[in-house]
N, C-alpha and C positions, 0 to 999 in steps of 0.2 A: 834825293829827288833827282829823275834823269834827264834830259834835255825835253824829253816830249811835253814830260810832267811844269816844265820850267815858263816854256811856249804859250801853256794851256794858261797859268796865269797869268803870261803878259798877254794874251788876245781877251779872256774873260774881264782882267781889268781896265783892259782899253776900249773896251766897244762902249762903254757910256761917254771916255773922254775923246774918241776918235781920232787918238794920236798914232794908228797903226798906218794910218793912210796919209799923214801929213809930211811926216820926217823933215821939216824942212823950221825953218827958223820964223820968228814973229815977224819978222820983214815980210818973208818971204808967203806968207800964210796972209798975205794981203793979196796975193794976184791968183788971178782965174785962168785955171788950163781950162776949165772944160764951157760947153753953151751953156748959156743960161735960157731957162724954158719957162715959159709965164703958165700960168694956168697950171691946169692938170685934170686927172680923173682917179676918184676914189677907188679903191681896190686893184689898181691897173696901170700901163703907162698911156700915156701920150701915142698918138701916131706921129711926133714928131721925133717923140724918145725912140720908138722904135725903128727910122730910119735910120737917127745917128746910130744906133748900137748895129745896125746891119752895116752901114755904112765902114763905122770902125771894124767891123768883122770882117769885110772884105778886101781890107790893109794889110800889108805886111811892114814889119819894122823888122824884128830880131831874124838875124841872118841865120844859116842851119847848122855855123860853126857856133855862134852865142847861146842859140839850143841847146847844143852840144853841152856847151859849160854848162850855163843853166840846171841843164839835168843835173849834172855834176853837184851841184852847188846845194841846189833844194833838199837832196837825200842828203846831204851831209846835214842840213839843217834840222830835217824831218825822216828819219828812217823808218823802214817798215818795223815792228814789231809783232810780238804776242797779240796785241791787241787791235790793232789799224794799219791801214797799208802807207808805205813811202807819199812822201810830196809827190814823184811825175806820176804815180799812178790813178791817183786822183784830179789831174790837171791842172796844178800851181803851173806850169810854167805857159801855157796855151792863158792862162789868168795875168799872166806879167805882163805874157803878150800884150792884152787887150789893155791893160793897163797902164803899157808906153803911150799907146796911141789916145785911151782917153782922158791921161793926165802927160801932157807932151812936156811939161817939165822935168818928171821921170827918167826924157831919155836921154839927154848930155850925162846923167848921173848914172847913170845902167851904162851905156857903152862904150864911157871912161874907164870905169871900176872893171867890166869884162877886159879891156886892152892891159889896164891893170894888172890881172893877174897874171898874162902872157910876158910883161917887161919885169913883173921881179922872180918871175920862175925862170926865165930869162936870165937873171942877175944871181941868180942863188944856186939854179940848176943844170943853168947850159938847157933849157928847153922851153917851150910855151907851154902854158897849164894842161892841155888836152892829151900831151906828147908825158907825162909824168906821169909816175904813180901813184899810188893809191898815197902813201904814207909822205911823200912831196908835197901832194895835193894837200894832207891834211897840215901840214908844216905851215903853208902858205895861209890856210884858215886859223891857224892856232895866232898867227902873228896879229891878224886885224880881228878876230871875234869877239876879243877882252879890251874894250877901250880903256881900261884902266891899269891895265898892264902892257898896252901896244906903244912900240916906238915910235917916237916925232915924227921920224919920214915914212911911217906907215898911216897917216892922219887921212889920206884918200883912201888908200884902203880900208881902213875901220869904218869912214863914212859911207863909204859904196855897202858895205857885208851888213851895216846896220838898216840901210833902207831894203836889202836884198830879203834878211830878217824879218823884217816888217813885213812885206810883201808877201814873202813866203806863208808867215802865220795865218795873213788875215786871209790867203785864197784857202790855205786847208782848211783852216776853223771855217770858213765859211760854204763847205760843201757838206752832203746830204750825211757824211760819212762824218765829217769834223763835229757837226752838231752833234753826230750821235755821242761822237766820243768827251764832247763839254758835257753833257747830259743835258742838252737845252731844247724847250721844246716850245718856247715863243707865248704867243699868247694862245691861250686852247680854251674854247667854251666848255663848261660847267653847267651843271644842274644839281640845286638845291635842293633836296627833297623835306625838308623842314627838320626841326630835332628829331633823334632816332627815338621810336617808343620807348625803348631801354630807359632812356635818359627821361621822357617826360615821366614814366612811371614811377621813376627814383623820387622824381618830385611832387609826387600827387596829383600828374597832370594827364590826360588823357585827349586825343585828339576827337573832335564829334565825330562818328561818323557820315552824320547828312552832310559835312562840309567837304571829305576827302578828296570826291570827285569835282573837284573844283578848284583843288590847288594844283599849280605849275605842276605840268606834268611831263620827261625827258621828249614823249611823241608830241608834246602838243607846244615846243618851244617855237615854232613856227609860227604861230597863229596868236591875233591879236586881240588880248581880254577883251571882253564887253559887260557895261556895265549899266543898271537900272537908272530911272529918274534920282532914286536914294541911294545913290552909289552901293549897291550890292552887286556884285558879279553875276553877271547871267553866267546859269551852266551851260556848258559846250554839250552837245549832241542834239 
């Protein structure tokens, strides 16, 4: 199973327990980054929701060097292959963005772990993370991706790549492309058309036909039954 394949089941198996987006400890899963909004509207947001989300969208937080990493970071997490394109192609990191700013506890932890990798490539390489190569680069991720194999004074950096992780999954999984590639297609309306003949005939059973034109019908799922004083269905036309 390959890292993409790997992804796929920790985002599939987290979206019921919504631990992609928390990362943070039961202390800490008691305080509120973001507004609390009363009320709402079914199918839609709020015009207050949609101020804050303009609002947040016309913030900057991550500088054009942390970009830089970023990109670095998400394809090493999510690469393009055979089948689906890389994390920046898709917008995971334009999605962090928005997500230092609408969970602002995010960003001590994001532009720590970023300084991070510039002070032990620093210590390991003689350079900042950006100034390395490919295979440096990947050194430096090999030491914090495995918390079960990473060294003690690598403990910020495993924290940092796990919430980076996180992040990373739940913005691909959750674009038009990521869905395609979970195979998920949400809730999607149906029509019944009753047992197939095949199957009532098997049984001895035959549909009337004075009744047909009166069962649910795919064009007529819009429109509201009606029915007699003796609850029989009026026919439509």
């Amino acid at each position: 199973m390959n890292r993409r394949e790997n992804l796929k089941l920790l985002f599939t198996g987290a979206l019921a327990s919504g631990f992609l987006l928390t990362n943070c400890s039961p202390e800490e899963k008691q305080l509120t980054y973001s507004p609390q909004i009363s009320g709402g509207t079914k199918g839609g947001r709020t015009e207050e929701e949609k101020m804050i989300d303009q609002k947040l969208l016309s913030e900057t937080f991550l500088t054009e060097e942390e970009k830089k990493k970023l990109e670095v970071l998400v394809d090493i997490i999510i690469p393009a292959d055979e089948e689906s394109p890389a994390a920046t192609e898709v917008g995971v990191v334009d999605f962090i963005e928005f997500m230092m700013k609408d969970y602002p506890g995010y960003q001590t932890p994001m532009r720590g772990g970023l300084m991070w990798l510039d002070h032990y490539g620093e210590d390991h390489f003689g350079k900042v993370f950006l100034e390395l190569d490919d295979s440096q680069k990947l050194k430096i991720i090999e030491a914090i991706a495995w918390p079960e194999r990473a060294e003690p004074e690598n403990e910020g950096g495993v924290k940092f790549f796990n919430m980076l992780r996180n992040l990373t999954a739940t913005g691909y999984f959750t674009t038009e492309l990521g869905f395609k590639y979970l195979g998920y297609v949400g809730n999607t309306p149906n029509v019944w058309n009753g047992v197939p003949d095949h199957i009532m005939k098997a049984h001895g059973f035959e549909l009337p036909e004075v009744y047909k034109d009166v069962y649910l019908k795919p064009e007529e799922r819009g429109e509201l039954a009606q029915w007699d004083d003796e609850g029989n269905i009026i026919r439509k036309g």
